[in-house]
OpenMM code with the backbone's topology and positions (N, CA, C; nanometers):
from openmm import Vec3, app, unit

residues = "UNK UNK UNK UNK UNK UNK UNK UNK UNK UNK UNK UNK UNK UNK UNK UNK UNK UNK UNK UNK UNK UNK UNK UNK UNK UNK UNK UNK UNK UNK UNK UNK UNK UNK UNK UNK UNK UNK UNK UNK UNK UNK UNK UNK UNK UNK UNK UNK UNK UNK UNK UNK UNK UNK UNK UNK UNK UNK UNK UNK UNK UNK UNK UNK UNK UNK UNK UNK UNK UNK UNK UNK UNK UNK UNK UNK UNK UNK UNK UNK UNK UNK UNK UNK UNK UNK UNK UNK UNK UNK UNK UNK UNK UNK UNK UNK UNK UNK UNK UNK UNK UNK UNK UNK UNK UNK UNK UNK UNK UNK UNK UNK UNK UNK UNK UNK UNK UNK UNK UNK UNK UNK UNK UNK UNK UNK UNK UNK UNK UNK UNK UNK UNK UNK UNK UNK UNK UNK UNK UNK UNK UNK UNK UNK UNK UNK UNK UNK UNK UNK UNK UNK UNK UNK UNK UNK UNK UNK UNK UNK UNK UNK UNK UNK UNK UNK UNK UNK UNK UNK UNK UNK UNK UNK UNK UNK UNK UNK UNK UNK UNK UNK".split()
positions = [
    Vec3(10.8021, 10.9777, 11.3237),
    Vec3(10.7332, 10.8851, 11.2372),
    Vec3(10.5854, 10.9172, 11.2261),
    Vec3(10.5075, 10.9507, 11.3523),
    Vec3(10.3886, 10.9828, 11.3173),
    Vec3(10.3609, 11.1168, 11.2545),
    Vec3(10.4717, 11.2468, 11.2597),
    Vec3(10.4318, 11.3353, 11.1436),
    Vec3(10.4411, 11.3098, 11.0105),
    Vec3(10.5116, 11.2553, 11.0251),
    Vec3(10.5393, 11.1681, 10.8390),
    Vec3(10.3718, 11.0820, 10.8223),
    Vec3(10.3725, 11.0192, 10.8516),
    Vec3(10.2462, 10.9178, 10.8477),
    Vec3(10.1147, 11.0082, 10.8399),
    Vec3(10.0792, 11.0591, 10.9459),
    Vec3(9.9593, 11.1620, 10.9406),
    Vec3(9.9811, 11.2871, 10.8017),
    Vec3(10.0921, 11.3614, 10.8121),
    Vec3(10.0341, 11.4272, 10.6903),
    Vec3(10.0821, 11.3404, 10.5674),
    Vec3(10.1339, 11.2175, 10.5544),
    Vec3(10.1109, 11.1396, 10.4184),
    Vec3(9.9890, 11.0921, 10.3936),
    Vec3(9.9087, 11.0745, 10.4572),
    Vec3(9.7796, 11.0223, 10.5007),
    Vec3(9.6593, 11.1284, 10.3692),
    Vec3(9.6925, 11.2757, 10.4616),
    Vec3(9.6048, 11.3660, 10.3502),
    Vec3(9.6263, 11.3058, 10.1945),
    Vec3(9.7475, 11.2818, 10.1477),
    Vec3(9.7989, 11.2675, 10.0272),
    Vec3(9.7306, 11.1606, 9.9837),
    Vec3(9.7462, 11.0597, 10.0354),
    Vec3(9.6785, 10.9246, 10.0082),
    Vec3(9.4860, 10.9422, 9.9876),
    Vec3(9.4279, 10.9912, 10.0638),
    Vec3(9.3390, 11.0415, 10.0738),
    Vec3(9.2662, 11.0997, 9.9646),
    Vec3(9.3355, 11.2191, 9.8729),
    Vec3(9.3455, 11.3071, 9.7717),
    Vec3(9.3379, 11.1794, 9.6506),
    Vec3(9.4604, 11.1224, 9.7007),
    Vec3(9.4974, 11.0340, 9.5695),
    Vec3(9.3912, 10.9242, 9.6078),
    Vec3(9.3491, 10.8846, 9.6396),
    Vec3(9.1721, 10.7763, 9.6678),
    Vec3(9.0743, 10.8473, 9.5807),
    Vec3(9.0602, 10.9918, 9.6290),
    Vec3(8.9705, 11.0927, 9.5957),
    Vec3(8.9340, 11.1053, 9.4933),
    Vec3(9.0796, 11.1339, 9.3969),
    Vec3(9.1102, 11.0806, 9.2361),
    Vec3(9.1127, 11.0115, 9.1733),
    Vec3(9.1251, 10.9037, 9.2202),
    Vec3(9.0762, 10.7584, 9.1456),
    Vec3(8.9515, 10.7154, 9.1379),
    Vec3(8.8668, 10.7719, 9.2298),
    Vec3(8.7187, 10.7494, 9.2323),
    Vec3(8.6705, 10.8197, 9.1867),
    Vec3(8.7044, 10.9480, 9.1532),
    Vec3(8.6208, 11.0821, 9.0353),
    Vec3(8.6847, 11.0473, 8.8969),
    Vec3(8.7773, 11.0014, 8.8943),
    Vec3(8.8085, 10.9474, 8.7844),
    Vec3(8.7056, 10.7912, 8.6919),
    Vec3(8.7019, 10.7181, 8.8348),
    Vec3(8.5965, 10.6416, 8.7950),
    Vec3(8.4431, 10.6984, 8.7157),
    Vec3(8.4058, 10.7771, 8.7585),
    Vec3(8.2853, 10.8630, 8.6370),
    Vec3(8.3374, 10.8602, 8.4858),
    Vec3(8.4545, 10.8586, 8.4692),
    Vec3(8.4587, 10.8418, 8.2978),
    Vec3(8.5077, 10.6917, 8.2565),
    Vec3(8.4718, 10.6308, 8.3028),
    Vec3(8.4237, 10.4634, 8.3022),
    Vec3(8.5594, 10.3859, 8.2957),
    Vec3(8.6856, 10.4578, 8.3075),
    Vec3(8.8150, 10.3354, 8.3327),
    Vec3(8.8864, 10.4467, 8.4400),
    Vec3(9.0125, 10.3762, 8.4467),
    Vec3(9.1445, 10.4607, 8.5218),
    Vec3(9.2174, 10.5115, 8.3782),
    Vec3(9.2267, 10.4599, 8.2591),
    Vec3(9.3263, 10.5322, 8.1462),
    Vec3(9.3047, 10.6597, 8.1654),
    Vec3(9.3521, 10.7430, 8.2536),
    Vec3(9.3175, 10.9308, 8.2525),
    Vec3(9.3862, 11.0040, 8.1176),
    Vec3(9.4975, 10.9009, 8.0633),
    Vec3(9.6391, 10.9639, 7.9685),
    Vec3(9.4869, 10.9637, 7.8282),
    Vec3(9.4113, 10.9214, 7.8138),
    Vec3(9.2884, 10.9555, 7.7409),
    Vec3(9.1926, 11.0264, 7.7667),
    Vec3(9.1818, 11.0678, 7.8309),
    Vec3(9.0735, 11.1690, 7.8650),
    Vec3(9.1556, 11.2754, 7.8920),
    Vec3(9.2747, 11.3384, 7.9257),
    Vec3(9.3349, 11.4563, 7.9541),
    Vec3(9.3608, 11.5432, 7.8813),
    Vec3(9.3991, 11.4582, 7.7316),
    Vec3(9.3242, 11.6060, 7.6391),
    Vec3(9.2027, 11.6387, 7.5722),
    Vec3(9.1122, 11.5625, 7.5793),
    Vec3(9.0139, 11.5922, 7.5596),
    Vec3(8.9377, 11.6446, 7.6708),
    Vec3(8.9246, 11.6126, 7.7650),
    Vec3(8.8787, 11.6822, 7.8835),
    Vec3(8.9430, 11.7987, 7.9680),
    Vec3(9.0476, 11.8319, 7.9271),
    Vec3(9.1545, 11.9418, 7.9825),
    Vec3(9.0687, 12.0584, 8.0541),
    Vec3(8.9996, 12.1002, 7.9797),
    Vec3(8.9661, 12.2426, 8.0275),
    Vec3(8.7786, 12.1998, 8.0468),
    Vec3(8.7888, 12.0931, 8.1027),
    Vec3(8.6664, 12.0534, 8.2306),
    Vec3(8.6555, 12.1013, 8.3679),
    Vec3(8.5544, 12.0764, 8.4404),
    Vec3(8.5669, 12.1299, 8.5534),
    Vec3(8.5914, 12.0135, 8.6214),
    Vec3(8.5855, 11.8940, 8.5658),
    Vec3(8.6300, 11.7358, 8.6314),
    Vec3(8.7368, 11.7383, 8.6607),
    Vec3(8.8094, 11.7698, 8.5422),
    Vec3(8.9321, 11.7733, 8.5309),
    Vec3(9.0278, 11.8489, 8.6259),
    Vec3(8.9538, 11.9122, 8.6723),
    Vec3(9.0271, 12.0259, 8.7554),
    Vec3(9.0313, 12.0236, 8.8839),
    Vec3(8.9528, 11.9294, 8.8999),
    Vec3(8.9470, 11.8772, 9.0384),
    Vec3(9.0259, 11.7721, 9.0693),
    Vec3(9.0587, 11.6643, 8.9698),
    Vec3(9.1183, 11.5960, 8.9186),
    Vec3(9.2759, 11.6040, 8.9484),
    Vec3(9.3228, 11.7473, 8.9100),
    Vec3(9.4047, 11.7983, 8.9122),
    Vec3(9.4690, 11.8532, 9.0146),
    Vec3(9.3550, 11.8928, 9.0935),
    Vec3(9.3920, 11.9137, 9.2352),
    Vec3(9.4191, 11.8402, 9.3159),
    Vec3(9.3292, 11.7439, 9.3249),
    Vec3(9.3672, 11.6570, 9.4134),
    Vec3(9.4891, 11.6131, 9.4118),
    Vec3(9.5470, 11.5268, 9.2833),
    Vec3(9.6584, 11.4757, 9.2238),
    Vec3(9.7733, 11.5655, 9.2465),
    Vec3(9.7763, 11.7282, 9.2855),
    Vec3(9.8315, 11.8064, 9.3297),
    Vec3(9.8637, 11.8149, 9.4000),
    Vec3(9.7496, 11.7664, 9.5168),
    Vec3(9.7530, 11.7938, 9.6576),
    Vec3(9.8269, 11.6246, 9.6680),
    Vec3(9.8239, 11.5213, 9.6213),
    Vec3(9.8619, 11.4539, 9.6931),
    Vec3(10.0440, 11.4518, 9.6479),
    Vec3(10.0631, 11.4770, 9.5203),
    Vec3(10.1613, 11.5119, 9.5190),
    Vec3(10.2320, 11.6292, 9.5915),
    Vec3(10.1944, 11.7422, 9.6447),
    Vec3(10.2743, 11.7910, 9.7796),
    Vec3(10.2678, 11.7668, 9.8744),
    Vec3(10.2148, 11.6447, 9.9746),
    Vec3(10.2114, 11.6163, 10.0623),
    Vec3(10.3152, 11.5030, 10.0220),
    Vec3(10.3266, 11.3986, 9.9464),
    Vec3(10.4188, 11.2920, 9.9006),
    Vec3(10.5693, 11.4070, 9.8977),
    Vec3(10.5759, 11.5130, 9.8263),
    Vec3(10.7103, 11.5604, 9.7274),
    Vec3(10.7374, 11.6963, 9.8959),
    Vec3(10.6597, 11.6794, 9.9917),
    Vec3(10.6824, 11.7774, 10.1263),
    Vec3(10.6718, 11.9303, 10.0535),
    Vec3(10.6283, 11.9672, 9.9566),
    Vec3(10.6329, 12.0889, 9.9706),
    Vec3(10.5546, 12.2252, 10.0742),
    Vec3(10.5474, 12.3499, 10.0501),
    Vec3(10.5456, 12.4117, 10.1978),
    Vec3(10.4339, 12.4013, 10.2805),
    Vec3(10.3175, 12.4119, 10.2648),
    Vec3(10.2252, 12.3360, 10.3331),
    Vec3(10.2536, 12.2179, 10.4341),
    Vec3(10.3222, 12.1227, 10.3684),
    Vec3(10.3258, 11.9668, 10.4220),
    Vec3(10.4658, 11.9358, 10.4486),
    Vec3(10.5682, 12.0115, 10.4352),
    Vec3(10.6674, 12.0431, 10.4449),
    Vec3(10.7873, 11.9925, 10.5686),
    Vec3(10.7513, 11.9875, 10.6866),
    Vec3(10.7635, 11.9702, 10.8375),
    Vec3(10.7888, 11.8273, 10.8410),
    Vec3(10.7296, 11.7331, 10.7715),
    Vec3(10.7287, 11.6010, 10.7885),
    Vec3(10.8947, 11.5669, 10.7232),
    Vec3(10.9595, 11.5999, 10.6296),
    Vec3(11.1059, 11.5626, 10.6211),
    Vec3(11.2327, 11.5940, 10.6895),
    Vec3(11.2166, 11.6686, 10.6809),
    Vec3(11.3394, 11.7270, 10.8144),
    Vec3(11.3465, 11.5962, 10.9564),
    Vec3(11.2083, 11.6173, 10.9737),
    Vec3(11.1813, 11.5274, 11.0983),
    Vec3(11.1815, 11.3773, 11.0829),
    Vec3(11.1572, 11.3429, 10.9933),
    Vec3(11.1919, 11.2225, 10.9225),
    Vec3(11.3053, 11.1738, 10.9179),
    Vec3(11.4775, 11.2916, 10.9531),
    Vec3(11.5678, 11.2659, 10.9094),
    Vec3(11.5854, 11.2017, 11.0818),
    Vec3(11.5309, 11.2538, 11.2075),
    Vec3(11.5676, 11.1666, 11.3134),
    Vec3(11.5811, 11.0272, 11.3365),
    Vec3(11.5009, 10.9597, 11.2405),
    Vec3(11.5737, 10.7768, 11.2372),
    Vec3(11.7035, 10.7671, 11.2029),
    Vec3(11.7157, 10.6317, 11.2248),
    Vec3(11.8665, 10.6188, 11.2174),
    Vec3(11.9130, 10.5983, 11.0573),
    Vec3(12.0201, 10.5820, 10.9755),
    Vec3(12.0594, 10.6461, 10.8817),
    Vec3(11.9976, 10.5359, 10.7616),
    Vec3(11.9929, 10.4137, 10.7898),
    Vec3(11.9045, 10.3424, 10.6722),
    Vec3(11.7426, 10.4011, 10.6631),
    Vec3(11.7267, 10.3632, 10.7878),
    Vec3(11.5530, 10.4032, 10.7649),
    Vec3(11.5423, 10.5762, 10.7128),
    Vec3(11.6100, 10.6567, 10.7116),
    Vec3(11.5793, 10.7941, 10.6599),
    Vec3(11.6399, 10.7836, 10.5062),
    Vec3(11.7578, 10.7175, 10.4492),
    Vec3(11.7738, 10.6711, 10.3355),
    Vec3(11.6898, 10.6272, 10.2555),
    Vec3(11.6147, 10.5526, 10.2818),
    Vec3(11.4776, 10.4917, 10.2419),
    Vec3(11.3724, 10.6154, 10.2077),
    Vec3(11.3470, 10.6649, 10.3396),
    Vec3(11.2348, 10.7515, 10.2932),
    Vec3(11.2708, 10.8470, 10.1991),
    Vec3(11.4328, 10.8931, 10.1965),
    Vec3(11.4397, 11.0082, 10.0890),
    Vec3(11.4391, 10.8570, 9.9157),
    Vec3(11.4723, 10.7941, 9.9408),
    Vec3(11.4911, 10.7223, 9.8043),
    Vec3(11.3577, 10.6532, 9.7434),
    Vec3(11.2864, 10.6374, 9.8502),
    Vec3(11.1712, 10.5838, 9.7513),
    Vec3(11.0597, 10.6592, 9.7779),
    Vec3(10.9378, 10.5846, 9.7867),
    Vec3(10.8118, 10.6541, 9.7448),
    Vec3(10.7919, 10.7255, 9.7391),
    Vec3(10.8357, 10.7714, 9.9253),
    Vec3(10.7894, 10.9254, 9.9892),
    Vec3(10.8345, 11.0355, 9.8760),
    Vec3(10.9261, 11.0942, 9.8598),
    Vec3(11.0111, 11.1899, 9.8090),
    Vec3(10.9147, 11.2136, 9.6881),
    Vec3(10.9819, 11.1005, 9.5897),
    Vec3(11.0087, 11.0708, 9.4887),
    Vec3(10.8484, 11.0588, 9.3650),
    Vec3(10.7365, 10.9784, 9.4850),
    Vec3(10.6081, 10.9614, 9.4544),
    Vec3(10.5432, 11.0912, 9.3706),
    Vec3(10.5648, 11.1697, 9.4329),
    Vec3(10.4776, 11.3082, 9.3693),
    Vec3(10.5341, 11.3912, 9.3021),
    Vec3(10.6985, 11.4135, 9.2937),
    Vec3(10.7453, 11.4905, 9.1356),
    Vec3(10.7004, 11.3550, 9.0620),
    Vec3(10.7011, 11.2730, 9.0713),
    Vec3(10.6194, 11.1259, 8.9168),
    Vec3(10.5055, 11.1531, 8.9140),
    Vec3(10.4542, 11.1569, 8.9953),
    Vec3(10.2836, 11.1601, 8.9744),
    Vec3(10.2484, 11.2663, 8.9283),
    Vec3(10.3499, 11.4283, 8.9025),
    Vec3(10.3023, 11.5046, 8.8534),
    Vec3(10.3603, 11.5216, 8.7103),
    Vec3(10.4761, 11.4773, 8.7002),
    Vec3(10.5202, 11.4097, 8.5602),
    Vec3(10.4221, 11.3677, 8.4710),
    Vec3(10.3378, 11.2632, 8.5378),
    Vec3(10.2932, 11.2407, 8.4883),
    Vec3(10.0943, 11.2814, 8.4571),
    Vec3(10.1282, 11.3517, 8.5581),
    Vec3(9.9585, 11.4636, 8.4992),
    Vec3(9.9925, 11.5752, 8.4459),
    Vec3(10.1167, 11.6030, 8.3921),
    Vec3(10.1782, 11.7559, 8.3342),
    Vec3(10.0790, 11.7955, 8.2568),
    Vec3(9.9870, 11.7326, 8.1891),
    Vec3(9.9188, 11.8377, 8.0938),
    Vec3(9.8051, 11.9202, 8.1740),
    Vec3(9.7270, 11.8253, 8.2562),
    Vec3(9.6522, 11.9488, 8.3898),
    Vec3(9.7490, 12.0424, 8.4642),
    Vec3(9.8581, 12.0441, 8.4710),
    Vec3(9.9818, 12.2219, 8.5095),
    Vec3(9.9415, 12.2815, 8.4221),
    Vec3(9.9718, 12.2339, 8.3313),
    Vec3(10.0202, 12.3390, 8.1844),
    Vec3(9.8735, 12.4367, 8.1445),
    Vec3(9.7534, 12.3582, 8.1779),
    Vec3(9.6333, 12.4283, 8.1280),
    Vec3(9.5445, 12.5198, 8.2236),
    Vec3(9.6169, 12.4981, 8.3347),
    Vec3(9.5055, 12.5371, 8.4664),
    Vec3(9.6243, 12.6468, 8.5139),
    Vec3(9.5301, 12.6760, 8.6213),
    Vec3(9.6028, 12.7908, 8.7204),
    Vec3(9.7143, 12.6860, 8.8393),
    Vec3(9.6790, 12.5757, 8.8402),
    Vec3(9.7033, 12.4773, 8.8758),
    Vec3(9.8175, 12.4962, 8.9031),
    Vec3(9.9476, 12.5490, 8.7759),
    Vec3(10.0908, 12.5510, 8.7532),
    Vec3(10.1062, 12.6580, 8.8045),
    Vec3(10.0376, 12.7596, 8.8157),
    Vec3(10.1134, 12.8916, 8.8683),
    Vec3(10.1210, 12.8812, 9.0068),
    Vec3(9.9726, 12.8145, 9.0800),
    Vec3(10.0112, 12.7848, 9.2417),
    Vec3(10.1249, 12.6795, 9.2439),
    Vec3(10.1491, 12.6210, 9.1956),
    Vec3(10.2637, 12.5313, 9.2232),
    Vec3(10.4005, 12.5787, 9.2203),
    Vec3(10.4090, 12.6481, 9.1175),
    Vec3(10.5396, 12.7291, 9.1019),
    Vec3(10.5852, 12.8500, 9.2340),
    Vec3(10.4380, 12.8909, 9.2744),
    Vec3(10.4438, 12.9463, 9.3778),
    Vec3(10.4832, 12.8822, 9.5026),
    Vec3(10.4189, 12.7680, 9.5088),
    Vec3(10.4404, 12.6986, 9.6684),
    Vec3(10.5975, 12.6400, 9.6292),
    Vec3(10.6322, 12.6157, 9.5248),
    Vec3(10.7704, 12.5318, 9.5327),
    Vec3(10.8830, 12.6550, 9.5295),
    Vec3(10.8480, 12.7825, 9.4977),
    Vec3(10.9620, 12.8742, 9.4947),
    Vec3(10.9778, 12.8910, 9.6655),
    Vec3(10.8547, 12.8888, 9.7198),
    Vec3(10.8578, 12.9412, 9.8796),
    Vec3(10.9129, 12.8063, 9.9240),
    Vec3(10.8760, 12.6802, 9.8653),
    Vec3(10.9486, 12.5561, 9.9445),
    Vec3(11.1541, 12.5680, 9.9117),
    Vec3(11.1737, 12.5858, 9.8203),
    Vec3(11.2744, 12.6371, 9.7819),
    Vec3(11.3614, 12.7240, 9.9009),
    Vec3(11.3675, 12.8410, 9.8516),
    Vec3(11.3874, 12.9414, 9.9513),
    Vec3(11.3692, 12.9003, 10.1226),
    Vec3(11.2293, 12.8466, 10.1827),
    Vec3(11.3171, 12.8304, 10.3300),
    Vec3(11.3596, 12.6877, 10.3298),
    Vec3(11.4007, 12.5769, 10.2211),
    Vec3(11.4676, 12.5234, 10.2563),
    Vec3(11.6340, 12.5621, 10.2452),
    Vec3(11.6714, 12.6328, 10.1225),
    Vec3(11.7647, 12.7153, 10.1342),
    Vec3(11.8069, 12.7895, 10.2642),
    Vec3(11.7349, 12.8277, 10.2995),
    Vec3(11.7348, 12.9635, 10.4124),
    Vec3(11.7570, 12.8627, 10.5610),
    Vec3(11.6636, 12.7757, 10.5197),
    Vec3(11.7248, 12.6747, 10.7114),
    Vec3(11.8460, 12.5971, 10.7192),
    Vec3(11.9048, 12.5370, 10.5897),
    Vec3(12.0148, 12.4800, 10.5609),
    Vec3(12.1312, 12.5666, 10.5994),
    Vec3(12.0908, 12.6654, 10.6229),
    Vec3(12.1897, 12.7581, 10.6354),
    Vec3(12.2251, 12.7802, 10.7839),
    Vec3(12.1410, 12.7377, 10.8726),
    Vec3(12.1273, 12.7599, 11.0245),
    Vec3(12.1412, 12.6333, 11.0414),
    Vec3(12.1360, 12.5051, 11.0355),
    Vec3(12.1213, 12.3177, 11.0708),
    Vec3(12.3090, 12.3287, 11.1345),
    Vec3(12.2972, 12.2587, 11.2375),
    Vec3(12.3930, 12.1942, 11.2684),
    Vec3(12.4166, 12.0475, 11.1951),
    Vec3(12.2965, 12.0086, 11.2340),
    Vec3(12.3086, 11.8730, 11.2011),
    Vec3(12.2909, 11.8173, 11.1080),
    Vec3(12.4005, 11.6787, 11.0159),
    Vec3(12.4281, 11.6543, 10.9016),
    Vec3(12.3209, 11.5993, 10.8457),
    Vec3(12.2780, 11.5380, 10.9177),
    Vec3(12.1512, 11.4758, 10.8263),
    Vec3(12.0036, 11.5506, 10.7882),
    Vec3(12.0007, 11.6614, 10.9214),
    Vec3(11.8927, 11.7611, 10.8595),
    Vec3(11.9480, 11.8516, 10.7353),
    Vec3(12.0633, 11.8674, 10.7389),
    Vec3(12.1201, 11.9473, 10.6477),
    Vec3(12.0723, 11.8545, 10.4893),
    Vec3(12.1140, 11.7928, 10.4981),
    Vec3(12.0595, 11.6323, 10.4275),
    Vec3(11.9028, 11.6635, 10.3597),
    Vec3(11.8595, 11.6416, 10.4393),
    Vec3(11.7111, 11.6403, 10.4748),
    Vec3(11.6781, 11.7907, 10.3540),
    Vec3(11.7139, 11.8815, 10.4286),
    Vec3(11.6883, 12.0435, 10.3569),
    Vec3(11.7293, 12.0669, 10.1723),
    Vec3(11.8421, 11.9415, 10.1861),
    Vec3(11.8933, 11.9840, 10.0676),
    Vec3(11.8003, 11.9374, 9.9266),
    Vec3(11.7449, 11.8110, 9.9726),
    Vec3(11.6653, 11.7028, 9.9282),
    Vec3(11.5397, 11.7894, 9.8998),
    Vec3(11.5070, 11.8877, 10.0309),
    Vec3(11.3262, 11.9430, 10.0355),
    Vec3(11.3936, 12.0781, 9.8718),
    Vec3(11.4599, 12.1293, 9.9038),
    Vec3(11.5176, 12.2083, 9.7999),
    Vec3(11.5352, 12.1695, 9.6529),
    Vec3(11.6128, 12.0342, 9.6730),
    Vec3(11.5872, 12.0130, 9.5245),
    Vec3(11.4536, 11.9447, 9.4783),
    Vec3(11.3798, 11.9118, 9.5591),
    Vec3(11.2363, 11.8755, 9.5266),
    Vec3(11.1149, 11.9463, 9.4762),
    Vec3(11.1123, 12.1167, 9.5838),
    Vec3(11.1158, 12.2868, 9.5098),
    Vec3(11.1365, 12.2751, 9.3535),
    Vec3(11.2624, 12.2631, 9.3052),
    Vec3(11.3256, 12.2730, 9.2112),
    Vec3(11.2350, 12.2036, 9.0923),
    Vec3(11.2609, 12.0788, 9.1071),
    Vec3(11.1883, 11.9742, 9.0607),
    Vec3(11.0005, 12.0565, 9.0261),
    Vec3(10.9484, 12.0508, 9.1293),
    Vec3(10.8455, 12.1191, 9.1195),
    Vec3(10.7960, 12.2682, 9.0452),
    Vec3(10.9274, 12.3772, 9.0522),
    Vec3(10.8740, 12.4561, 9.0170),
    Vec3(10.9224, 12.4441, 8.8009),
    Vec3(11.0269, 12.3286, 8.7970),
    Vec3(11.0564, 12.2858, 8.7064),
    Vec3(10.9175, 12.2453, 8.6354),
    Vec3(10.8752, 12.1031, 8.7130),
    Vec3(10.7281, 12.0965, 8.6584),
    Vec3(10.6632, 12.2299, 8.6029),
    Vec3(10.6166, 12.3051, 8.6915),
    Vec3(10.5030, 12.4087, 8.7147),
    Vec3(10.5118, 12.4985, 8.5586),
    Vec3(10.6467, 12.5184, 8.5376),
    Vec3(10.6682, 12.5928, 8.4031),
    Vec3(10.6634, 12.5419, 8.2511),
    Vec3(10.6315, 12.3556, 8.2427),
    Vec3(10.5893, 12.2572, 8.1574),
    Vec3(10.7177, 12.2259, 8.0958),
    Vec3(10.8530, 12.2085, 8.1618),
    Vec3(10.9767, 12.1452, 8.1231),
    Vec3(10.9300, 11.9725, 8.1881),
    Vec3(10.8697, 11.8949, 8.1562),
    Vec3(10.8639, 11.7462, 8.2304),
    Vec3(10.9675, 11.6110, 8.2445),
    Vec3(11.0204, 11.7105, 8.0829),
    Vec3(11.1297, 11.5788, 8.0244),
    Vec3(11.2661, 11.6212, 8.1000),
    Vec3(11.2694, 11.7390, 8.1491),
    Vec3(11.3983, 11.8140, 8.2413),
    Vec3(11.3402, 11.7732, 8.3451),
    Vec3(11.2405, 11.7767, 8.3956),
    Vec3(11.1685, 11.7220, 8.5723),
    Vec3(11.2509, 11.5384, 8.6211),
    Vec3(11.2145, 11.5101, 8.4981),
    Vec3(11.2439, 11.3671, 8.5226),
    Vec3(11.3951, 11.3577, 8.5151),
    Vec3(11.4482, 11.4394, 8.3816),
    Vec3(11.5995, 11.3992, 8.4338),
    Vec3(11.6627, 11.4675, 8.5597),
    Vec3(11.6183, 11.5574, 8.5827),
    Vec3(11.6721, 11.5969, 8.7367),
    Vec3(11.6391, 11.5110, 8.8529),
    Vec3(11.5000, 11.4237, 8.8339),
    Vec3(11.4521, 11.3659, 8.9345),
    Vec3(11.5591, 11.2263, 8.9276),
    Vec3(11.5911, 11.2053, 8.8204),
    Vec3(11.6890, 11.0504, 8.8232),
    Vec3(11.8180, 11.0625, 8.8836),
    Vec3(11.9331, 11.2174, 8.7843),
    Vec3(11.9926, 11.2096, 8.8199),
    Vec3(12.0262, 11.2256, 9.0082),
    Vec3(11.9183, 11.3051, 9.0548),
    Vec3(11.9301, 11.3381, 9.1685),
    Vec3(11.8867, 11.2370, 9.3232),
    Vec3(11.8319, 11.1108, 9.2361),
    Vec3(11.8663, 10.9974, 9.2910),
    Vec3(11.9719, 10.9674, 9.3527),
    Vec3(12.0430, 10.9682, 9.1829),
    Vec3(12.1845, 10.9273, 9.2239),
    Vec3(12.3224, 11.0335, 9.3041),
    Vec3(12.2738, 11.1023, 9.2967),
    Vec3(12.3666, 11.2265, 9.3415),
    Vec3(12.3477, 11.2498, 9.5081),
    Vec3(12.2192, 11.1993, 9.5465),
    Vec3(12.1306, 11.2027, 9.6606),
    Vec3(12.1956, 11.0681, 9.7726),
    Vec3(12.1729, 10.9092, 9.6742),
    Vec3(12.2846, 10.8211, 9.7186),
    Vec3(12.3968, 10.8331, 9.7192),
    Vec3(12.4983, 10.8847, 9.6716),
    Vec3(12.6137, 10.9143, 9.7168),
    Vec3(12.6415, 10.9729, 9.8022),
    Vec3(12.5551, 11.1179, 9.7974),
    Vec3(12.5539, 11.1776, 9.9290),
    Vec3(12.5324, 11.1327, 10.0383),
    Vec3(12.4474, 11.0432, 10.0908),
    Vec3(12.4461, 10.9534, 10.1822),
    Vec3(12.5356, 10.8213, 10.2438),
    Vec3(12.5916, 10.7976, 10.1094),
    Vec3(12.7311, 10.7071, 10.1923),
    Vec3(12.7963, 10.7963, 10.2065),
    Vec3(12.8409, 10.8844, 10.1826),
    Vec3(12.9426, 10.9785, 10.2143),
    Vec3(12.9358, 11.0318, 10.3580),
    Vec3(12.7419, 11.0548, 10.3727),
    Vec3(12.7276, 11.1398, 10.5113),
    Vec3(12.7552, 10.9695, 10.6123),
    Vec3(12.7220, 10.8481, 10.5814),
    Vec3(12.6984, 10.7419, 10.6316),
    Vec3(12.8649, 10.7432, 10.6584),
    Vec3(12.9801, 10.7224, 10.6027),
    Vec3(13.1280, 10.7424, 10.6597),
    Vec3(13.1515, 10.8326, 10.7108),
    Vec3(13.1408, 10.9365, 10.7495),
    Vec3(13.1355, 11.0599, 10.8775),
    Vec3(13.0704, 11.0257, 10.9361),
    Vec3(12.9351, 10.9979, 10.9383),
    Vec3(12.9072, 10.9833, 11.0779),
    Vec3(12.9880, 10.8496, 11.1864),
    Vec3(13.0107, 10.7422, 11.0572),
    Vec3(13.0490, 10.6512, 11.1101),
    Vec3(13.1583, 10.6481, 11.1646),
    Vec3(13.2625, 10.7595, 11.0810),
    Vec3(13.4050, 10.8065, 11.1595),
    Vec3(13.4020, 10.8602, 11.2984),
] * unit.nanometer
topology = app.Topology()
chain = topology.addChain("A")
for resn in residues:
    res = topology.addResidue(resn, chain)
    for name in ("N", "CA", "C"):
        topology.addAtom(name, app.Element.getBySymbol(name[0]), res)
């Protein structure tokens, strides 16, 4: 619990960071100022941050360590964290800053860190005994996905993968929730 907490913390942080540099252009509406300001240097910081807090929220490889380990609670409380905020918070939040990916270098590091988040979650899933880290890996993988989906400016495919995989994600979990319970 406290690796989860401490590196969600950076994220939160980032995302403070951004709301208060955002404050310099006199509201929070950013969905107005993003194309007109796109290729600012505000903006780009803007962007980062909102980046950064979205991979620390979405675990990609950097910040990464905190889900797996997350999956050691018992099977509601790790349900939770893959279904709401945590996970889920930062492929939305970058949904919804897609037009700072699309214009910056911004998208190419991302595509980068989510192909490498990708791959060793692939690659450890493959070694896990255990069902719920397996769980855990499959989730950090399709979140990769999600991300490097973003990174290439598909948003309206980001989101439907991010919904359906909600639901595909809950099932999977009663399913793992009756085995274990067997």
């Amino acid at each position: 619990g406290m690796l989860t907490a401490l590196s969600n913390r950076i994220g939160d942080v980032a995302f403070l960071l951004a709301i208060a540099w955002m404050l310099n252009y006199g509201s929070w509406n950013y969905i107005f100022y993003l194309e007109i300001m796109q290729n600012e240097f505000e903006m780009l910081v803007i962007g980062s941050l909102m980046m950064l807090a979205a991979m620390t929220k979405s675990a990609q490889i950097p910040f990464s360590s905190w889900l797996p380990a997350a999956m050691a609670a018992p099977t509601p409380v790790s349900a939770l964290v893959h279904s709401s905020t945590l996970v889920t918070a930062g492929v939305y939040l970058l949904i919804r800053f897609n037009i700072i990916l699309s214009t910056s270098w911004l998208g190419q590091l991302l595509l980068l860190l989510s192909g490498l988040t990708m791959f060793m979650a692939g690659l450890g899933a493959n070694f896990e005994f255990d069902l719920k880290k397996i769980i855990a890996l499959s989730t950090l993988s399709q979140l990769g996905l999600m991300m490097s989906i973003l990174s290439m400016g598909f948003f309206k495919l980001a989101m439907f993968h991010l919904l359906t995989h909600a639901l595909f994600k809950a099932l999977l979990f009663m399913c793992a929730g009756a085995i274990i319970h067997n």
